[in-house]
N, C-alpha and C positions, 0 to 999 in steps of 0.2 A: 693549281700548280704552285710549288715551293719556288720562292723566287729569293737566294742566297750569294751572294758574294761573300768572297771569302780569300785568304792568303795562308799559307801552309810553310814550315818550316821544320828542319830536321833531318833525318833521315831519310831521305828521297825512297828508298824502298818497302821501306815500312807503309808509306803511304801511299805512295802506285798500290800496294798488295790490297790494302784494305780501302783501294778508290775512298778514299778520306771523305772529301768535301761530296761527294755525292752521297754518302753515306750519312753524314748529317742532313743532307736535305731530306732524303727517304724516312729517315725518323722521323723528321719533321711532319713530313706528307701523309705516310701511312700509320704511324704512331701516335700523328697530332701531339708528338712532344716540342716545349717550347725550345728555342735556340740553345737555352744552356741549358738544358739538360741532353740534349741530343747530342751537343756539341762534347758534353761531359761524359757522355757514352763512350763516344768513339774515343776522345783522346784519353780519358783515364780507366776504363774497363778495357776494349778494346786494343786500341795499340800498346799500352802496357803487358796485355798479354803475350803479343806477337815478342817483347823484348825491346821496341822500337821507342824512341824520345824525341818529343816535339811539341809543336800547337799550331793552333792556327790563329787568325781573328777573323770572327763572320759578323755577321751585318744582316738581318733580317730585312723582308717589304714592312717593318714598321720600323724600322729605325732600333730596333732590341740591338746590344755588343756584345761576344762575350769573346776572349781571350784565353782560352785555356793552353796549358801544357805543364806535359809530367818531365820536364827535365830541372835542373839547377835553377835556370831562370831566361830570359825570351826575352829580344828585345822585342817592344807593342806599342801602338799607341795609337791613338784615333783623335779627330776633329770634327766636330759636329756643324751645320751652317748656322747653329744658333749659337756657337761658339766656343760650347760643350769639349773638354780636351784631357786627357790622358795622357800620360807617358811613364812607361815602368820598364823595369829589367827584370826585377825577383818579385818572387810570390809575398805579398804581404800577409 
């Protein structure tokens, strides 16, 4: 079992259609692909095609991050309990 947290942002429709964050787990699951790249499926293959812009941030059962999105830029950021931390707006 794929065990994923995640947060979603954007276009609320785009993302209902393509049930988003279940969809990255399922890659995960039956693809056995890692977090970004599954996570890089959905949001730059997939909801790109639909027309749709956003991202998410997921969070693997090992601690993997990955933040994508195909818009201008996404506010993100995470903190880790070893004190690991992030914060961005625009793609670097």
């Amino acid at each position: 079992m794929c065990r994923l947290n995640h947060r979603l942002t954007g276009y609320g429709e785009y993302f209902i259609r393509l049930v988003t964050a279940y969809d990255v787990a399922a890659l995960m699951e039956y693809k056995k692909l890692p977090l970004k790249e599954a996570a890089d499926v959905v949001i730059y293959d997939k909801l790109s095609q639909l027309g749709g812009s956003g991202g998410l941030i997921a969070i693997d059962g090992q601690g993997n991050i990955t933040m994508p999105f195909n818009s201008e830029g996404m506010y993100r950021g995470f903190m880790l309990s070893n004190g690991k931390k992030d914060i961005k707006i625009f793609k670097d």
